[in-house]
Steps between C-alpha positions, in 0.01 A plus 500: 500500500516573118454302223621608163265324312696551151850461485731313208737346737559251137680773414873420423531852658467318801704133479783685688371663805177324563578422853567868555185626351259268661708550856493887456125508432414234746731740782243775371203285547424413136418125620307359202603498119328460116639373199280583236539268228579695139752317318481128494863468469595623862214273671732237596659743721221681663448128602792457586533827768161389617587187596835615674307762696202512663376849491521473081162395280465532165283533159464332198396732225644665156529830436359656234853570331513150506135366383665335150694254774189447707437078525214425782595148501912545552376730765267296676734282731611811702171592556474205721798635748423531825627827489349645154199738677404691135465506150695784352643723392234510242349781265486756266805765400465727206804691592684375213303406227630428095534754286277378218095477553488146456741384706368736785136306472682144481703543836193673676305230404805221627549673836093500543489092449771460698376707788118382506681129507680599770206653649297174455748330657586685819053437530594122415718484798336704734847763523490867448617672229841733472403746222718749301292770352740760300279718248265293469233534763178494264598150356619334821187619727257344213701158557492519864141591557418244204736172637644539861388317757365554837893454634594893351787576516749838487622753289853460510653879461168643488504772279251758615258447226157583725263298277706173665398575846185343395680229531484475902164347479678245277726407817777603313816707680701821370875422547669809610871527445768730467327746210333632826815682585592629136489895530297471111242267677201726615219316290614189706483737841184646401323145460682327744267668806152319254641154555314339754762378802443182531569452104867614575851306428817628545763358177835586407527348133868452605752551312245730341359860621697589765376749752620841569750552628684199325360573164781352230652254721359130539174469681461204750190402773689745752359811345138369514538748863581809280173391332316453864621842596320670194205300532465586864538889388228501238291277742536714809515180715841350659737324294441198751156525393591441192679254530240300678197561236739408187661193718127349582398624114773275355440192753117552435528492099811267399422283846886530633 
């Protein structure tokens, strides 16, 4: 069995075809699914497809695009859903900052109180966290090492920064997705064999990130085995193997 552990199946990209992408992964053996939360807006219907189908959990979490809309309280009542396993996605992206010095320091220091709430409150509710770390690794290790809980958590599209790893003894989890397969992805490959293997998950980020050899089209939870196959490669262990250890990582940390 796999379980993509990340995939935006929110995502209007999806209100047509749903049934066909869950059926096609499910036929592949992709059994379990993750909304991570990241724009309150589309919440409503991760609950919704979670309620309709069995194999489908969900977050609740803002992104850190999104930290000027982030309201704990409005928030709150989905955290209570049966079905709601994580807080997240959560963190810290410096990818694209203002132009002007001050403005630069003023959203750092919004998406830092927004993610150390967030933080706080995955602790508060005993739920690991779903971080996004995009050039910012200093900054968000600090708050994670400072505030996070016992619970951990993973790093969702972990981006081969080596000084995270540390992390492991954190109980936190490297999300592996579909940048594994880029051709321009060798400081991911050459890291990838330092993560410890039971602090694996497999993630698609759907619609996001598609895999070779789909790269440009829409990506969905059926190409999580393109990211198996890559894994099991760089691992030197078979693909079923793989699948087990990331299938009893995500059941161990999220509790599926």
């Amino acid at each position: 069995m796999i379980v993509d552990t990340h995939c935006h199946l929110d995502d209007p990209r999806f209100d047509e075809d749903i049934e066909l992408v869950l059926s096609r992964a499910i036929e592949h053996g992709v059994e379990k699914f993750i909304i991570p939360g990241a724009d309150p807006k589309s919440l409503d219907r991760a609950v919704e497809l979670a309620d309709r189908y069995e194999q489908i959990y969900f977050a609740v979490g803002v992104h850190p695009y999104d930290a000027k809309n982030y309201d704990r309280e409005s928030l709150l009542p989905y955290t209570k859903h049966k079905r709601c396993i994580a807080i997240g996605e959560c963190g810290l992206d410096y990818y694209r900052l203002p132009s002007n010095e001050d403005e630069i320091i003023l959203e750092k220091e919004l998406q830092k109180e927004v993610f150390v709430d967030q933080i706080l409150w995955a602790k508060e509710l005993n739920k690991p966290l779903i971080v996004h770390i995009r050039d910012s690794s200093v900054d968000s290790m600090e708050l994670l090492e400072k505030y996070a809980g016992d619970r951990g958590g993973v790093l969702h599209c972990y981006n081969a920064d080596e000084q995270l790893l540390k992390l492991a003894d954190r109980n936190f989890y490297f999300g592996i997705g579909g940048v594994l397969t880029f051709k321009n992805a060798k400081k991911l490959i050459n890291v990838y064999p330092k993560i410890p293997k039971d602090r694996l998950l497999v993630e698609t980020d759907a619609p996001y990130l598609t895999p070779h050899p789909h790269r440009g089209e829409r990506n969905e939870p059926l190409y999580t085995t393109y990211i198996v196959e890559k894994m099991s490669i760089l691992s030197e262990v078979e693909s079923d193997d793989i699948k087990s250890i990331t299938t009893k990582n995500a059941n161990t940390l999220f509790g599926l």
